[in-house]
C-alpha positions in Angstrom: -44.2 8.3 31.4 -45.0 12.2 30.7 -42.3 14.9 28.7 -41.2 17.5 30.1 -39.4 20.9 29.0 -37.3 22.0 32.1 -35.8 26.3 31.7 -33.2 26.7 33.6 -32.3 30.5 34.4 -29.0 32.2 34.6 -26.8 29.6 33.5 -23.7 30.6 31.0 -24.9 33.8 31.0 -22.0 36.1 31.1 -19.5 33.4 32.2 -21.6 32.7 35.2 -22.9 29.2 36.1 -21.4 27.8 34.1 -22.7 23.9 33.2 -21.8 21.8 30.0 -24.6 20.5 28.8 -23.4 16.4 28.8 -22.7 17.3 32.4 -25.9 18.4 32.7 -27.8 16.0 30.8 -25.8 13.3 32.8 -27.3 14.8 36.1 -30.6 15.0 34.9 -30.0 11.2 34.4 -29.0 10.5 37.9 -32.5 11.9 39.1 -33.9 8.7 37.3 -35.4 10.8 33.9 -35.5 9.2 30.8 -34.5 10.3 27.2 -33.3 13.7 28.4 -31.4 16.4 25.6 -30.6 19.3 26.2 -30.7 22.1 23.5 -28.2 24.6 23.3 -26.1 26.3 26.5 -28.8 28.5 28.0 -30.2 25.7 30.2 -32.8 24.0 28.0 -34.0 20.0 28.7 -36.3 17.7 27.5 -36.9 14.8 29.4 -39.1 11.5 30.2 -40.5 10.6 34.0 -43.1 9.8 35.4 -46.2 11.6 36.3 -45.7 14.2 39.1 -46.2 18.1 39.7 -43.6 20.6 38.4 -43.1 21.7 41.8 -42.0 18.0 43.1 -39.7 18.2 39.7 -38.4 21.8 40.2 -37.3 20.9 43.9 -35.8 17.9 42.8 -33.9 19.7 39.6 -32.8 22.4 41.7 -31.5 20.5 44.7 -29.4 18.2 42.3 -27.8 21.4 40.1 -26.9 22.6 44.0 -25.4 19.2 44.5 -23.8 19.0 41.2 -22.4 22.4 40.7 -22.8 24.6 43.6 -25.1 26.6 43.2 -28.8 27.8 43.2 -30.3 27.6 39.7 -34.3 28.9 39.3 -35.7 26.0 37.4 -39.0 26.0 35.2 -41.0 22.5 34.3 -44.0 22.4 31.8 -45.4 19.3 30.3 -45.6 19.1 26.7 -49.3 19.8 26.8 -48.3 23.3 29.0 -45.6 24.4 26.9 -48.1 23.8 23.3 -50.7 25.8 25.0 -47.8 28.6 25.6 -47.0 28.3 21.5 -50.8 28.7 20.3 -51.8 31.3 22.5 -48.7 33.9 21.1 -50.9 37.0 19.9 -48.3 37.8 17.5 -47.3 34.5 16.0 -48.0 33.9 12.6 -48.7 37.6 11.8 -46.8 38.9 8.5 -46.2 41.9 10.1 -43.9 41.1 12.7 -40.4 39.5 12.3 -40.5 36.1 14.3 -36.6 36.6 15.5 -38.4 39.5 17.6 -40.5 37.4 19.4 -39.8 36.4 22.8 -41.6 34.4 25.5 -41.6 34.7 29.8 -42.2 31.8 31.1 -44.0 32.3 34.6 -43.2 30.4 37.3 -46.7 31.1 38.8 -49.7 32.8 37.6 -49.5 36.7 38.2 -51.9 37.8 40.9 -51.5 41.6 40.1 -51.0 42.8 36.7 -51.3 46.8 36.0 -50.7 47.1 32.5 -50.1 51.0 32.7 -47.3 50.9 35.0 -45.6 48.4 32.6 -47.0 50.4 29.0 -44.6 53.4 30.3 -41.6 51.1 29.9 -42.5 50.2 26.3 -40.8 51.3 23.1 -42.0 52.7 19.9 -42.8 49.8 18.1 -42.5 46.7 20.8 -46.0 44.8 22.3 -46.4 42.6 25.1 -49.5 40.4 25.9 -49.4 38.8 29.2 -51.5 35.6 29.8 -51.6 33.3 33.7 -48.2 31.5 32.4 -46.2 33.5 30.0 -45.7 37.1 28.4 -45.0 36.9 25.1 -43.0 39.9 23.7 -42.5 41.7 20.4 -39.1 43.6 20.6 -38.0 44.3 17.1 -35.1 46.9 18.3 -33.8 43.3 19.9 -34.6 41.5 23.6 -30.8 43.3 25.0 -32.4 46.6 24.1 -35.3 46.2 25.5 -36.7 47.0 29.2 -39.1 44.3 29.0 -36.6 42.0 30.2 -37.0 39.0 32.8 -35.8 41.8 36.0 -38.0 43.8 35.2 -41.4 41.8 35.0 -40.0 39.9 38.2 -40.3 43.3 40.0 -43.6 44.7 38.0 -45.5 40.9 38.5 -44.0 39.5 41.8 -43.0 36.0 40.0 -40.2 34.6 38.5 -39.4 34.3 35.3 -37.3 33.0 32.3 -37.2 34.1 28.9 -36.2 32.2 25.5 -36.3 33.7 21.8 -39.6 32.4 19.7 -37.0 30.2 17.8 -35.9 28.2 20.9 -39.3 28.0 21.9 -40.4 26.0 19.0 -37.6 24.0 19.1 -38.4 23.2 22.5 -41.7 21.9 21.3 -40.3 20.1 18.4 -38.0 18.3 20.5 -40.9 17.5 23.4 -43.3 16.5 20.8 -40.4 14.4 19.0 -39.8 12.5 22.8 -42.9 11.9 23.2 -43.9 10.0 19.7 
């Protein structure tokens, strides 16, 4: 058995797809994972299963949401190990200098084949910083994520991939919880 974190886009977002999260994590269940939470209403779960590929669970995640509720959901799977790799590697973790409820992380769907870093700098505001690695972009936003135009639209269109964000808090928490599953 393996943990996995799966991000679920663009559900309760703006009264929109709505899901409740025991509805959720009782679907989850019926795909045959084990142990699953959810954490808070943006689409967040931590489950158990075996050992497969994050496409074969993506597919299956997405298929069942469709079956469930209706409709199309992009869905994001990383292992523990994936998602701990994501955590260290933030360039602006950790630094005194830089309020953590600023920091924000894209989780890419696949790695980006073509990344022109001027063409995105021209979007930037005085004062935010991105670094963007194969799986994720980490953001520093400190006039907020709504305010910013670094947002998950507009690295979709700039990198060609999708994407999903979640504040540096829920991140860790995601960890926590995927470390705590897998003890």
């Amino acid at each position: 058995m393996k943990t996995y974190v799966a991000i679920l886009r663009g559900i309760n977002v703006s009264g929109k797809n709505k899901i409740k999260m025991d509805i959720l994590k009782s679907s989850f269940s019926s795909l045959g994972f084990e142990q699953v939470q959810t954490y808070i209403q943006s689409g967040n779960v931590i489950f158990r299963y075996q050992e497969t590929s994050s496409d074969n669970l993506e597919e299956l995640i997405n298929k069942q949401i469709l079956k469930d509720f209706g409709f199309d959901v992009p869905v994001l799977v990383l292992d523990e190990k994936e998602l701990a790799n994501i955590v260290k590697n933030n360039p602006f973790a950790g630094d005194g200098n830089r309020d953590a409820q600023f920091l924000h992380v894209t989780f890419l769907k696949e790695h980006p084949a073509n990344v022109n870093d001027e063409k995105i700098s021209v979007h930037v505001k005085a004062g935010e910083e991105f670094a963007i690695s194969d799986d994720a972009i980490y953001l520093y936003c400190p006039h907020g994520y709504g305010k910013t135009k670094l947002n998950n639209n507009f690295f979709e269109s700039q990198l060609k991939v999708s994407a999903t964000t979640r504040n540096w808090k829920t991140t860790l928490k995601l960890l926590e919880m995927a470390n705590e599953a897998d003890a």
